[in-house]
C-alpha positions in Angstrom: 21.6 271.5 -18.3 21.4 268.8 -15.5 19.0 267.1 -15.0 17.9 264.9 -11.9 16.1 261.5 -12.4 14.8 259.0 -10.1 17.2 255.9 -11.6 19.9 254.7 -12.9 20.9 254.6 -16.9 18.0 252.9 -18.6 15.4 253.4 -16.5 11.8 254.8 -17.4 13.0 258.0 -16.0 15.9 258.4 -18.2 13.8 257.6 -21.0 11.3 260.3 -19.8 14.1 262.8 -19.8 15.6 261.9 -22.6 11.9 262.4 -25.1 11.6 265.8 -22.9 14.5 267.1 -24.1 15.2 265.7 -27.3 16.3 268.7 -28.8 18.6 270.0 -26.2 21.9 268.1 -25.0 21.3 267.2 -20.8 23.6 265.8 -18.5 21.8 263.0 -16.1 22.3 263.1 -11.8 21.2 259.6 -11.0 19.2 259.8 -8.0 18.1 256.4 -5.8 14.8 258.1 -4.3 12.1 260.6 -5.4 13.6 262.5 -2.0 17.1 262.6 -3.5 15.7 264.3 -6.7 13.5 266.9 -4.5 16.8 267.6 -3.2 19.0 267.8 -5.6 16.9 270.6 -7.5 16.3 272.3 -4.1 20.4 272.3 -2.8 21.0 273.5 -7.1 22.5 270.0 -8.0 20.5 269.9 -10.7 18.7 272.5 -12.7 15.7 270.5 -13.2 13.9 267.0 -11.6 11.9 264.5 -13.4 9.6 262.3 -11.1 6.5 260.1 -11.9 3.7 261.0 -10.4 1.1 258.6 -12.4 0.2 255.6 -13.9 -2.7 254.2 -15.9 -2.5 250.5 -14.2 -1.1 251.8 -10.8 -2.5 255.2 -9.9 -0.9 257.7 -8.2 2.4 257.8 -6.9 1.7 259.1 -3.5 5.2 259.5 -2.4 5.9 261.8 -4.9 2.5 263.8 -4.1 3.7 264.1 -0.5 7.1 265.7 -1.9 5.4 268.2 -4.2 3.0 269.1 -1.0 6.1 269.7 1.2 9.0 271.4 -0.9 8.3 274.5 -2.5 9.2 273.4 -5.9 7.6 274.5 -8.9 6.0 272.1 -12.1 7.4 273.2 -15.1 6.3 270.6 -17.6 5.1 267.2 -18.2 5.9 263.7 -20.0 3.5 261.3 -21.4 5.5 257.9 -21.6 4.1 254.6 -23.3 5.6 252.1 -20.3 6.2 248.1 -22.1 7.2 245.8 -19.3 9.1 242.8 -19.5 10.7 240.1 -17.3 13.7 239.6 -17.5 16.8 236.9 -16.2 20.8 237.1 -16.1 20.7 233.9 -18.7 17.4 232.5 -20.6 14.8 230.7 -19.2 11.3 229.3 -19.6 8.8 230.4 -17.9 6.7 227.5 -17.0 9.5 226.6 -15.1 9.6 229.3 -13.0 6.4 229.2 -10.5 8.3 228.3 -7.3 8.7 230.0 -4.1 12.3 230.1 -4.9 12.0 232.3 -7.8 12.5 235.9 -6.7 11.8 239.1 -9.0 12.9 242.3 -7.9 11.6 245.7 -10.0 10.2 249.3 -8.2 6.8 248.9 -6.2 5.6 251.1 -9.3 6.3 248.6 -11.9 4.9 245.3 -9.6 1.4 247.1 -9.5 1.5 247.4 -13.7 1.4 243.4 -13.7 -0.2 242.1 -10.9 -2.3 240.2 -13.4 0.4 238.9 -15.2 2.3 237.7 -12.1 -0.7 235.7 -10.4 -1.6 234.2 -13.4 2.1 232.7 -14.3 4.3 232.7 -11.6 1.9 233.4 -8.4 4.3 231.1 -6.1 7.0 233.5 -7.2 8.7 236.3 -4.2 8.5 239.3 -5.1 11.4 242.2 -3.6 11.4 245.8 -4.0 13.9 247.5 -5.6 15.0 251.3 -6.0 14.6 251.1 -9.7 13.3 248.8 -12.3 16.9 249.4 -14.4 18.8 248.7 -11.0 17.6 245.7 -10.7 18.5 244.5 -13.9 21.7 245.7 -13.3 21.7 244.0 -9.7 20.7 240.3 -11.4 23.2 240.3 -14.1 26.1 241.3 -11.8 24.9 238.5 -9.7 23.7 236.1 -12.4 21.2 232.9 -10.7 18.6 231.6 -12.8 16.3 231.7 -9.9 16.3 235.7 -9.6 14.7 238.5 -12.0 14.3 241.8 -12.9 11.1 243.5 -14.3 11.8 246.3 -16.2 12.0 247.7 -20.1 14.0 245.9 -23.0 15.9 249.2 -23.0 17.2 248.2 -19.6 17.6 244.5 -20.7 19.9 245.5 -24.0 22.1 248.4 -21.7 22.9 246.1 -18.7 23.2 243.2 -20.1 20.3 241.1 -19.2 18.1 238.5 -21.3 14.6 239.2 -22.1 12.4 236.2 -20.7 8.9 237.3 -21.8 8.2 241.1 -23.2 4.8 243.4 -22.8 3.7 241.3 -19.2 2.4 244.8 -18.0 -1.7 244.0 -17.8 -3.0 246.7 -20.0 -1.0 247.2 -23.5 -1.8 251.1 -23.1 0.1 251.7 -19.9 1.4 255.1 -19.9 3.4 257.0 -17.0 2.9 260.6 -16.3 6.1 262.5 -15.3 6.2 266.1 -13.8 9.7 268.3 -14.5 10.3 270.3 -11.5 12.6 273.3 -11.4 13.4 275.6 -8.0 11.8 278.8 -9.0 8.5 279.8 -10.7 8.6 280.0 -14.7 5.8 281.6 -16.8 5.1 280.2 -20.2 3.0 281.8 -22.2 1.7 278.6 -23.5 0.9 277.0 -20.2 -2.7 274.8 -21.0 -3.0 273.2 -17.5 -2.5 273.9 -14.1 -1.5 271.8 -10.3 -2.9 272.8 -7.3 -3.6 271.6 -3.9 -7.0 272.7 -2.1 -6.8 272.1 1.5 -9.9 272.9 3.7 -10.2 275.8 6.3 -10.8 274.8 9.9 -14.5 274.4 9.3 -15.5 271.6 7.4 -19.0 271.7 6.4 -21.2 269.9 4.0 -21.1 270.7 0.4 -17.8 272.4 0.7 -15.6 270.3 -1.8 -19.1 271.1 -4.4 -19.0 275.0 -4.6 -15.2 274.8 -5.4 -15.6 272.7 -8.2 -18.7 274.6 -9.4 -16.5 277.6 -9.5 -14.6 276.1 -12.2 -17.7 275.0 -14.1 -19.0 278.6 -14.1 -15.3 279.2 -15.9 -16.3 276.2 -18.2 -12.6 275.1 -17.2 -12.7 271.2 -17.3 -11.0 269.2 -14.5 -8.1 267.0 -15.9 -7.0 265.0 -12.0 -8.7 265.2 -8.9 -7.4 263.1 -5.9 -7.6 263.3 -1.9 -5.2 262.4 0.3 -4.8 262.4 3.9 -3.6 265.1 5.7 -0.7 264.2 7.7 -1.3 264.4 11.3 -5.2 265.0 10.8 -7.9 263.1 11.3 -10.6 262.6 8.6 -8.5 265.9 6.9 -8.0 266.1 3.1 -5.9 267.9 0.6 -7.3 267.6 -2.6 -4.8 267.3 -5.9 -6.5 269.2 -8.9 -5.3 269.4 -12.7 -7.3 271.9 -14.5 -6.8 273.0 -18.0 -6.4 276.1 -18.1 -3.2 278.3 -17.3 -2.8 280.1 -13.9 -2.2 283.2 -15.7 -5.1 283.0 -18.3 -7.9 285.7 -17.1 -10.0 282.6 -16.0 -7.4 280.8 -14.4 -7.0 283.8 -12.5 -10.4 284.6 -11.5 -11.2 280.3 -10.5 -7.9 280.7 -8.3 -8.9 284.4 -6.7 -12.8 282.6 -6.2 -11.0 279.4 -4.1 -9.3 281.9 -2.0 -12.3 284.2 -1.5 -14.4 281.0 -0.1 -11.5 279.9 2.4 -9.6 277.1 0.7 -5.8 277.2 1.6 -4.2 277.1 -1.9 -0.6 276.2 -3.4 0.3 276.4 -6.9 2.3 273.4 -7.9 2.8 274.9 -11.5 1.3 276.5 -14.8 2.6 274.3 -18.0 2.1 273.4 -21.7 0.1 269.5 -21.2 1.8 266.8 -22.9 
């Protein structure tokens, strides 16, 4: 099986993968953007797609969200991943030496927002530079070595491209976990699906308390609510989709009535996917 991953060799992506499908042998497609993974599972590149989609210090990653919205793509799983962040240099280095505006660290925007605490409270003079991918840059520093430029990314990446661990676990919250979806092109029914992505997006006539009744529908299914998150609707003004998690599976008797109910009062509804929760 092939599998698609946002990242190179060492990234939290490839680690994703690799605990998904620890029993079954997978061949990586490194992809540099979350829009080259959509792809490659929608042109048959790859058979599946792993993409983070949350994370306990960042939030949401909305680019993704706007993917999942957009390509018809279905959620066949998810991954749970304990994320330990650590700065890391070509050579070693101290690093109360390193609060200077020449000091550059480059990681994914994902991983900055996991240690913004960390950052302003040690080397707050220091420029920070996106990368693609917190393993890239690693790799990017050590082919390049200058002790005035770093990488933020897992020891895993450190010990696989060569790099030197400067100061481990600066992420601000030691329980930082990323949430990964597996995507796959066509709908797959498991019978032990436990939760459920949609998107609600309101009919043409907004009206007070219209957001409430839907989520009372899944109360009177006593069906709990995992994620719920608005975004903008592209192109609309003051328009939401709203994100929902519940858990319960699509097929379940209640899952089908709460899903029937939406339709019945209006909402415009898309199944993201039906799978077992981490």
């Amino acid at each position: 099986m092939k599998v698609a991953i946002q990242g190179i060799s060492g990234s939290f992506h490839e680690q994703a993968a690799a605990q998904y499908y620890a029993k079954q042998d997978i061949e990586i497609l490194e992809c540099l953007s979350f829009q080259d993974v959509f792809k490659a599972v929608q042109d048959g590149q790859a058979d599946r797609g792993i993409v983070a989609v949350e994370n306990s210090l960042h939030g949401s990653i909305n680019p993704v969200y706007r993917l999942l919205a957009k390509e018809s793509l279905w959620v066949e799983g998810e991954i749970r991943l304990r994320i330990n962040l650590c700065l890391i240099g070509s050579q070693p280095a101290d690093v109360a030496t390193l609060n200077s505006p020449e000091t550059i660290v480059y990681s994914h925007f994902a991983a900055f927002g996991q240690c913004e605490q960390w950052l302003r409270g040690n080397i707050p003079l220091a420029k920070l530079s996106e990368a693609d991918d917190t393993a890239a840059a690693v790799r990017s520093i050590v082919a390049t070595p200058d002790p005035r430029t770093f990488a933020i990314a897992s020891q895993h990446a450190a010990e696989l491209h060569g790099g030197t661990v400067i100061r481990t676990d600066i992420n601000d919250d030691p329980q930082n976990y990323t949430r990964f979806f597996v995507i796959t092109k066509h709908p797959i029914l498991n019978p032990a699906a436990n939760r459920t992505s949609i998107i609600l997006r309101e009919n043409e006539s907004d009206q007070p308390g219209l957001l409430y009744k839907a989520l009372g529908l899944f109360t009177q299914e006593n069906i709990n609510l995992s994620k719920l998150d608005s975004h903008p609707k592209p192109g609309a003004v003051r328009s939401y989709s709203f994100f929902i998690d519940f858990d319960e599976s699509a097929e379940s008797e209640a899952g089908t009535r709460v899903l029937t109910a939406l339709q019945s009062e209006g909402w415009k509804l898309q199944v993201l996917g039906s799978y077992q929760a981490e």
